[in-house]
C-alpha positions in Angstrom: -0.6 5.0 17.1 -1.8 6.8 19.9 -3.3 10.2 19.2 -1.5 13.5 21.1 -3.9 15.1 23.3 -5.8 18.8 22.4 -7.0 20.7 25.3 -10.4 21.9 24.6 -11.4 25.5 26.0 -14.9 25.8 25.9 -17.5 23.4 24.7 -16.7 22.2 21.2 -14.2 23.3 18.6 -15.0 23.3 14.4 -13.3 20.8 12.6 -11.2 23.7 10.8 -10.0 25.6 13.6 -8.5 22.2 15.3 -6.8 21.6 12.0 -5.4 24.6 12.3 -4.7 25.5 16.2 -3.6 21.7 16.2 -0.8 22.4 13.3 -2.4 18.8 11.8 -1.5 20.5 8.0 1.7 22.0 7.7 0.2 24.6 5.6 -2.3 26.1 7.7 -4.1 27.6 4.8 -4.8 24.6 3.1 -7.3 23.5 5.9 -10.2 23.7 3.4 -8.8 22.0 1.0 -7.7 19.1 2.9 -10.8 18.6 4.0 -13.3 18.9 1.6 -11.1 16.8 -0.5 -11.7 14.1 2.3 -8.4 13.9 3.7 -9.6 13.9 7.3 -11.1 11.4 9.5 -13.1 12.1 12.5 -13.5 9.2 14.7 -12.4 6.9 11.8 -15.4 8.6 8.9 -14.0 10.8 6.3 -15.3 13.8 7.2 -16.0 16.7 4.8 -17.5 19.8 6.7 -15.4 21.9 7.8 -17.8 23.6 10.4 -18.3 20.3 12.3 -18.3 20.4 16.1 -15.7 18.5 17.9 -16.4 17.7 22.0 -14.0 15.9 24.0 -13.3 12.0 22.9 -13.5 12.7 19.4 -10.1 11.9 17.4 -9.0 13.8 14.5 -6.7 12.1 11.7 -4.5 13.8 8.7 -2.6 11.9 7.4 -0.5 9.8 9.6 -1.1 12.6 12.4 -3.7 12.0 14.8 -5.2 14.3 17.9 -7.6 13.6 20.4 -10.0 16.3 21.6 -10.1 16.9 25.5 -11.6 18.6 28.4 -8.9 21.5 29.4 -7.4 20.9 32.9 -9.7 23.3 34.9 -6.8 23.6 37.3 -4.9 25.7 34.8 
């Protein structure tokens, strides 16, 4: 499964606000929950804190969806 691309616009992104700005849970509200019950994997580690900084290259899995962070086209 290849992981769908997330354009990062500054320098990192927390772990919540990607599940959430990313629509990875369909109930955006649930984001805590999903994670401190170890639902998510960051680059393949169940990861539990839901403050951690994501930089470009790291992947992000719920469930059966995964995202990839990137670097934002600096064209756009």
């Amino acid at each position: 499964m290849n992981p769908r691309p997330f354009a990062l616009r500054g320098e990192h992104i927390t772990l919540e606000a990607l599940i959430k700005a990313a629509d990875l849970n369909e109930q955006r509200d649930l984001s805590r929950a999903v994670i401190a019950a170890g639902e998510v994997r960051v680059n393949g580690e169940v990861e539990t804190r839901r403050g951690r900084k994501l930089r470009a290259g790291d992947v992000v899995q719920l469930a059966r969806d995964q995202v990839r962070v990137v670097d934002a086209d600096p064209a756009q």
